[in-house]
Residue, then its C-alpha position, 0 to 999 in steps of 0.5 A: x166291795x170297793x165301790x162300797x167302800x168309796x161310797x163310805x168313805x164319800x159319806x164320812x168326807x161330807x159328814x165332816x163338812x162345815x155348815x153354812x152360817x145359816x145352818x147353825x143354831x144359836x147357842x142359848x145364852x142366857x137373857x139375864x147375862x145383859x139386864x143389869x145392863x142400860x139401853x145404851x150399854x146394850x146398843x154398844x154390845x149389840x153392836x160389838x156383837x153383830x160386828x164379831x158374828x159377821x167376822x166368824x159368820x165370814x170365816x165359817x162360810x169361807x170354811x165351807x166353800x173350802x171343806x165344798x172343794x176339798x171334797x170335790x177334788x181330794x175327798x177331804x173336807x180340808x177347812x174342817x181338818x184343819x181347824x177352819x170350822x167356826x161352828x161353836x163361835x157362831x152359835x155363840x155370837x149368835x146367842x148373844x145377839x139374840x139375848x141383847x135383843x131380847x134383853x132390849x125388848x124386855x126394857x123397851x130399848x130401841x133398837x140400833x139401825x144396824x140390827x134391824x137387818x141382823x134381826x132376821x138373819x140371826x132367827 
């Protein structure tokens, strides 16, 4: 019966665990948030974008290893107790990279070196 229960419990502990930014979805941000925009304007906020999913794909993953060695040693996810999980902030910015992108291919805009890299990652 108690190792039962210590099983449950084990489960319940990793259930809770932040996910690796590559593991989480991009949110669906609508395309047309950004055609009213112009080439320029969107390398800016593809750029401002990519800087703010690298900032809170650090932290997520940060979040992660933390929940990974709280478990490990307590049983606790403890990032995730207490509110290191970015989860929601990386779909999000990795919906609005891709509805740039999008918006920039739409209107046959270049792309900014710097998200070519970003490209792959983001899909």
């Amino acid at each position: 019966m108690k190792r039962n229960l210590l099983m449950l419990a084990l489960a319940l502990a990793v259930s809770g665990c932040a996910k690796r930014p590559d593991a989480i979805v991009p949110a669906d941000i609508p395309m047309a948030a950004y055609t009213n925009y112009g080439c320029e304007h969107l390398a800016q906020e593809l750029i401002k974008e990519q800087t703010s999913l690298a900032a809170v794909s650090k932290a997520q993953s940060e979040a992660a290893t933390g929940d990974a060695v709280g478990v490990f040693l307590i049983g606790v996810p403890m990032s995730s107790t207490f509110g290191g999980d970015k989860e929601g902030q990386v779909a999000v910015a990795k919906g609005k990279v891709q509805a740039i992108q999008s918006a920039m291919t739409s209107k046959n805009c270049n792309m900014p070196a710097s998200s070519s890299a970003s490209m792959k990652k983001t899909s």
